[in-house]
C-alpha positions in Angstrom: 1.0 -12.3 -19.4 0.5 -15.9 -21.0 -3.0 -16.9 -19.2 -5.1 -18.0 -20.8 -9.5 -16.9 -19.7 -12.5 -18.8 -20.0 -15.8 -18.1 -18.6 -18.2 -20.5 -17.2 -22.0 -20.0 -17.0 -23.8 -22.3 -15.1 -27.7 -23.1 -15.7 -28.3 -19.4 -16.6 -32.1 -18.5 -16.7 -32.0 -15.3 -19.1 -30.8 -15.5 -22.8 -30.1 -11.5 -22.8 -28.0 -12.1 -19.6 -25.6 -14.5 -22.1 -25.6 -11.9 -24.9 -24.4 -9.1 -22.6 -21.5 -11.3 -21.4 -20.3 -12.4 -24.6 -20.9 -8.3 -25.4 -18.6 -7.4 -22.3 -16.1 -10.1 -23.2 -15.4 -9.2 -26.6 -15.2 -5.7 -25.5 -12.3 -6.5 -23.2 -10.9 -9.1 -25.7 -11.9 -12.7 -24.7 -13.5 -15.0 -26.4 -13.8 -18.7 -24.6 -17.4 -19.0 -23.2 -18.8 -22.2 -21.8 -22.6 -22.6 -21.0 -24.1 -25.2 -18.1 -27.4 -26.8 -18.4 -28.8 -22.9 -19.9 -32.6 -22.7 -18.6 -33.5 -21.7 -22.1 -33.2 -22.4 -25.7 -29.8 -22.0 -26.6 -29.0 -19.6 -28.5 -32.3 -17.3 -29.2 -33.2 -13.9 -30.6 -32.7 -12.7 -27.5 -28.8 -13.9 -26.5 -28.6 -12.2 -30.1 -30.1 -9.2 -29.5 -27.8 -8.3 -26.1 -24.8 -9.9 -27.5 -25.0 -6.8 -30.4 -21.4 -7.4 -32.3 -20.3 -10.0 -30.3 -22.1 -13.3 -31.8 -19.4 -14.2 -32.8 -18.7 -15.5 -29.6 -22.9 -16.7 -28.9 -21.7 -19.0 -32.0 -18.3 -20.4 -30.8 -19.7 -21.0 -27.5 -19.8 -24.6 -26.0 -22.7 -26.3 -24.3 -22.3 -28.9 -21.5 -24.7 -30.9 -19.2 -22.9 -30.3 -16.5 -19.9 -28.3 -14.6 -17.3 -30.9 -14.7 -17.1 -31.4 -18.1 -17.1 -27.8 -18.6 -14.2 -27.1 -16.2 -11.8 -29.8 -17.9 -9.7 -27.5 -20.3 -8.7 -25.1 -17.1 -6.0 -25.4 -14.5 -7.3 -23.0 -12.4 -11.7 -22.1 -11.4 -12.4 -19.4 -9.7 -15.8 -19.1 -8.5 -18.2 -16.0 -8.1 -20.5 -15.8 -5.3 -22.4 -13.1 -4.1 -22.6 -13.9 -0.3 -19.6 -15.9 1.6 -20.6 -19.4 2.2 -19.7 -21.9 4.8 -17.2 -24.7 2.8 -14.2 -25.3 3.2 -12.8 -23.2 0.2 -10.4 -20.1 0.1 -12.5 -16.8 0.0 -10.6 -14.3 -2.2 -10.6 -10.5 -2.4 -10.2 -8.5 -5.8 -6.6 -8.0 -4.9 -5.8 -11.7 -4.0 -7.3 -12.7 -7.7 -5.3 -10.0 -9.4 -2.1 -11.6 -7.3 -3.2 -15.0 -8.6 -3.1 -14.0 -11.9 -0.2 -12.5 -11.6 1.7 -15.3 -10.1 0.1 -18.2 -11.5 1.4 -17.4 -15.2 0.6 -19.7 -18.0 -2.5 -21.2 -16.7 -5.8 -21.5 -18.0 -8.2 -19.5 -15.6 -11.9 -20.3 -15.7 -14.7 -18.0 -13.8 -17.5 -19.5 -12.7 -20.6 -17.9 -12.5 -24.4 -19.1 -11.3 -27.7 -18.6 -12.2 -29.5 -15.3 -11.5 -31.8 -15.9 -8.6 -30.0 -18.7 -6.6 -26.5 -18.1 -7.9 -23.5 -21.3 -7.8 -24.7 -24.7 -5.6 -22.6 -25.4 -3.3 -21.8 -28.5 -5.5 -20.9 -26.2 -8.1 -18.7 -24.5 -5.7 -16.7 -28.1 -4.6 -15.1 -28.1 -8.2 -13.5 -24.4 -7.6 -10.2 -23.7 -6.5 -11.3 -20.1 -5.4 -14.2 -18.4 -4.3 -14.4 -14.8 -5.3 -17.1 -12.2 -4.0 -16.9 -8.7 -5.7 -17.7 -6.0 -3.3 -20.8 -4.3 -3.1 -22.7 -2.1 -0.5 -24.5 -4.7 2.3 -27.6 -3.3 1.6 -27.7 -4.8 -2.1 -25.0 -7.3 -3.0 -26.4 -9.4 -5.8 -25.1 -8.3 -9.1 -26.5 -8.6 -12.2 -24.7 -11.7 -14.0 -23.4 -9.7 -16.9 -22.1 -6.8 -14.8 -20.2 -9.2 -12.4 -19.1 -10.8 -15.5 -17.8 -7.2 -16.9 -15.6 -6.7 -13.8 -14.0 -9.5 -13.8 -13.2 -9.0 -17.5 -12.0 -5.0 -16.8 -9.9 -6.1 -13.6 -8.0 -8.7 -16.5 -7.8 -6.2 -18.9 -5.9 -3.5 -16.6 -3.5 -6.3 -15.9 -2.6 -7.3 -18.8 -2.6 -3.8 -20.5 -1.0 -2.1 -17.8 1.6 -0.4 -19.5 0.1 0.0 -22.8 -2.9 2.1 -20.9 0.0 3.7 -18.7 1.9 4.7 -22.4 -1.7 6.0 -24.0 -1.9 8.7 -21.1 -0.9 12.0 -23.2 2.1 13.3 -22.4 0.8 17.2 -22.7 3.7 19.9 -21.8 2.7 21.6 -19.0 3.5 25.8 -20.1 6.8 27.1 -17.6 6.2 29.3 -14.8 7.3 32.2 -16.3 4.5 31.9 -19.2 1.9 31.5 -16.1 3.7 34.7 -14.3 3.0 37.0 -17.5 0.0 36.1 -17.4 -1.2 37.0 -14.2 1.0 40.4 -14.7 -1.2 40.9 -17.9 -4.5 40.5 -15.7 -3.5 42.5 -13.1 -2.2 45.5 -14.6 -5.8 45.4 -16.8 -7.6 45.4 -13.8 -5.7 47.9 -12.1 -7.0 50.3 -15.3 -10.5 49.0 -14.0 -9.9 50.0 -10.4 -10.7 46.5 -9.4 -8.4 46.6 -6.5 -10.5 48.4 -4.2 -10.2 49.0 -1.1 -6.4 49.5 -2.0 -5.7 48.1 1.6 -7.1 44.5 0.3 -5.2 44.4 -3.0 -2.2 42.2 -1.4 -4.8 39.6 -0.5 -6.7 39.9 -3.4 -3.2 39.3 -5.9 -2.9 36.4 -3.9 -6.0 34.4 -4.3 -5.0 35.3 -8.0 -1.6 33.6 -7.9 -3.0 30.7 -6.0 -5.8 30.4 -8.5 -3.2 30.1 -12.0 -0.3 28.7 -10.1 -2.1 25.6 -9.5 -3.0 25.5 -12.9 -1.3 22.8 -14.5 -2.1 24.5 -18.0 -0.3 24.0 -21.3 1.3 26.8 -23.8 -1.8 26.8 -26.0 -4.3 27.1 -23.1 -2.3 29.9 -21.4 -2.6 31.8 -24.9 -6.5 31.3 -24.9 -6.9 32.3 -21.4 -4.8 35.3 -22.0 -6.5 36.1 -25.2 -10.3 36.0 -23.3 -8.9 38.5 -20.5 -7.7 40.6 -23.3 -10.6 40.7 -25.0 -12.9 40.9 -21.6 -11.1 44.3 -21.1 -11.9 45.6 -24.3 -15.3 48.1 -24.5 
């Protein structure tokens, strides 16, 4: 995947809310950050403080005076809102913007964010393409700017790593049915010495909760050995 992500903060009122974006951007490997008409000094020991290892990115950033100029390298906005508002713009789920992305390859995609206690003007909004609202329970819905900022970022990050996270999954053998069968025949015939079976009429019932307990197991060789070891050594005096 070619695009190419940029994210746009517009008249942001805290500097630790900027540090903990850069943080979560550099986490998830971007780097382009843009900054509207910041309500503080910018940067401060603060954005530096939150940002930890990533001022890097508190130093590359770019300041504008307002959202137009700070819009002009994208093809693409997509704004974040935290409650649907009435303009005439395309409301998009999390599963529409990872289709955008998909689709609309080799593009430079900006995300737009507002400031903490009003969020994006609906001027803001009139220079977006999209307008994005990240699901949360209707009892709360305002996000924190750096966690919406952070999801974005993750939902990115799964698609354009899809396979390398799908290849990183181990690949652990799972032991063979007959290894699971000898043990259970290991643990039963130990308990049989400890007359655990008792009444002897409930012993079929009982041999099955058994099976159904390690034949779901989905245990590998060494595990089986280290389970059969402990019931081995249980059974000692």
């Amino acid at each position: 995947m070619k695009n190419k992500f940029g994210f746009i903060l517009v008249k942001t009122q805290l500097g630790e809310n900027i540090g903990a974006c850069a943080r979560s951007m550099k986490n998830f490997g971007f780097s382009k950050l843009h900054i509207v008409s910041p309500k503080i000094n910018f940067p401060n020991p603060k954005t530096k403080a939150t940002s930890v290892g990533a001022y890097d990115i508190i130093n590359k950033a770019k300041v504008f005076d307002n959202v137009e100029k700070a819009i002009e390298p994208f093809n693409l906005i997509i704004a974040l809102s935290a409650r649907r508002r009435d303009i005439n713009k395309r409301h998009i789920s999390l599963q529409n913007f990872q289709n955008i992305i998909k689709k609309k390859k080799n593009l430079n995609i900006g995300f737009m964010f507002g400031p903490e206690a009003s969020g994006l003007s609906n001027l803001d909004l009139s220079f977006s393409n999209y307008i994005m609202q990240i699901p949360t329970s209707p009892k709360f819905k305002s996000l924190n700017l750096s966690h919406s900022l952070t999801v974005i970022c993750y939902e990115i990050f799964k698609l354009m790593n899809e396979n390398k996270i799908k290849s990183n999954n181990l690949n652990l053998k799972i032991s063979s049915k007959a290894k699971i069968a000898n043990t259970v025949e290991h643990l039963v015939s130990l308990l049989e010495r400890k007359d655990f079976f008792t009444p002897k009429e409930k012993k079929h019932s009982m041999i099955l909760n058994i099976n159904n307990l390690f034949y779901r197991l989905q245990s590998n060789d060494k595990e089986l050995r280290i389970l059969a070891s402990i019931i081995s050594s249980l059974s000692k005096k």
